[in-house]
GUPAFI-457826 format. One record per residue: residue in one letter; x, y, z of N, C-alpha, C, CB in turn. Coordinates in steps of 0.05 Angstrom, whole numbers, plus 5000, padded with zeros to 4 digits. Each point is the difference from the previous one (the first is absolute). Last residue first. Glycine has a CB too. Example, Ala and Ser with C-alpha at 12.3 -4.5 7.8 and 13.67 -1.06 7.14 Angstrom:
S525749555142501650245001498550225014502449874957 A498248985042498250245000501850245000496249775025 
# end
This chain:
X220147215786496549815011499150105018500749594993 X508250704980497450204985497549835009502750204951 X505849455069499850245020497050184994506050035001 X498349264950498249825026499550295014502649425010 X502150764916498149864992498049955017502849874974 X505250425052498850214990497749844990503950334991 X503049125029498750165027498350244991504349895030 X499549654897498449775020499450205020502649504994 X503850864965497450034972498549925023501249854943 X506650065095498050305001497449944986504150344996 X501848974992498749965022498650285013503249595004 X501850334915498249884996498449895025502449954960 X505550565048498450094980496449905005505249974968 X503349615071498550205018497950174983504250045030 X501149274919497449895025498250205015503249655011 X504950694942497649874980497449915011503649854976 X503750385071499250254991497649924977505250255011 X500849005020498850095025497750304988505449805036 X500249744898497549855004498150065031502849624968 X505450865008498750014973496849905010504949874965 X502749975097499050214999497550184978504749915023 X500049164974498849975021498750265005502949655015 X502650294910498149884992497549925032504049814952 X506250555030497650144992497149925007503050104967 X504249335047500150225017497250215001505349944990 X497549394943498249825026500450265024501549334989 X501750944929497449984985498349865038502049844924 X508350415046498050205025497449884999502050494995 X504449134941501850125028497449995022504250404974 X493849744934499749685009502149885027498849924943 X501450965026497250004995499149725015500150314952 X508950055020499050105025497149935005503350374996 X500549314928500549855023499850085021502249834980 X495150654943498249815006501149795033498750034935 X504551045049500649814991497849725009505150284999 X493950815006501349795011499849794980499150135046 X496750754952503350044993501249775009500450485004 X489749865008502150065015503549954994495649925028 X497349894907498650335015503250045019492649925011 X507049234940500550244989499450225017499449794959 X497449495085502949914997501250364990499249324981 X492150275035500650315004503450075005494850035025 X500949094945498450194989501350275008495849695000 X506749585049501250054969499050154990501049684992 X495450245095502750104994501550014974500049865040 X490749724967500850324991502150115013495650104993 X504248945006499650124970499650335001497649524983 X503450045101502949914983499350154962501049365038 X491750515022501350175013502550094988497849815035 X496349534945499850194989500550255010497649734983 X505449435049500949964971498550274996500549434983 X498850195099502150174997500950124969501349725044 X490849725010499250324983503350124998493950165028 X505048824944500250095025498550264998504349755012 X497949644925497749875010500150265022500049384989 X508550664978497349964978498150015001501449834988 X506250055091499150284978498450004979503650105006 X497149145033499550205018499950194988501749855030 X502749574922496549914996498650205016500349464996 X509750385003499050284976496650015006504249894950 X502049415093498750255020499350254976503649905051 X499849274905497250025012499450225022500049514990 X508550424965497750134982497549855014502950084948 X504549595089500150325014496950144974507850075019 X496449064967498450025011498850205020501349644983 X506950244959497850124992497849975013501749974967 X505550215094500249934980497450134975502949605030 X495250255080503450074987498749874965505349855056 X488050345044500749864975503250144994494249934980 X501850365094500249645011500849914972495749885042 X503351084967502249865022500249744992499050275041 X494450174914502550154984502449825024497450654977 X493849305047500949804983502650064983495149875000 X501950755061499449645018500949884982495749965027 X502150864939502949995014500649785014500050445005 X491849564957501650124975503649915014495550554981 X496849495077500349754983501550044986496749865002 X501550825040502449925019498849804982501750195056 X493850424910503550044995501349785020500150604991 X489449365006502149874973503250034996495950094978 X499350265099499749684997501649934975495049965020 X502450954987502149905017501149745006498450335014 X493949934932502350124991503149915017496250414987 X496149505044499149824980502550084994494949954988 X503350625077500649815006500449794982498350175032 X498750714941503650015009500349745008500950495019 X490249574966501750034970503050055002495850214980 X498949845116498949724966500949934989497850074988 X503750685058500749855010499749694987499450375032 X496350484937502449974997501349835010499750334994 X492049645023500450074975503549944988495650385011 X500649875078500549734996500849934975497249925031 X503151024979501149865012499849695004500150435011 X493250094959502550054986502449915010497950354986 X493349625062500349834981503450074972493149965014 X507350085104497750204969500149884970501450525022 X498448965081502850174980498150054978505149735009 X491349645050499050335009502550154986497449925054 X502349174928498350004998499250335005500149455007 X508450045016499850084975496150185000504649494977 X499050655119499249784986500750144963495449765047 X508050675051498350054977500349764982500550505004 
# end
């Protein structure tokens, strides 16, 4: 089964988990090869990246669940592949429903 015949919610998701996924192993690619302060450039990944607004509503729901921000900025590149997969898959229903009504 080709990308192309996978249901649109599913490529969707594959997309937005893949992009995502790219950016954590740069993050962690460069977290290896740099030391020191020049360790504050693998921050740019996360910034530029989709890991950063992933990382903000773990803080955000920080209070609800009783955790601590460092658990937040711990988990944020963990989180952040599953977040952006469920997100994609979303927005790729919308898409298959759309094309489904023509």
């Amino acid at each position: 089964m080709t990308f192309k015949n996978w249901p649109s919610w599913l490529r969707g998701g594959v997309i937005a988990g893949g992009i995502t996924f790219v950016f954590v192993f740069l993050y962690y690619s460069c977290s290896f090869l740099v030391s020191g302060y020049s360790g504050m450039l693998c921050v740019a990944f996360v910034m530029i990246g989709p890991i950063y607004p992933a990382g903000l509503i773990l803080n955000l729901l920080g209070p609800v669940f009783h955790y601590s921000s460092g658990f937040a900025e711990a988990n944020m590149v963990v989180f952040s592949v599953p977040f952006w997969f469920i997100i994609g898959s979303l927005i790729g229903a919308l898409v298959g429903y759309i094309k489904s009504r023509k």
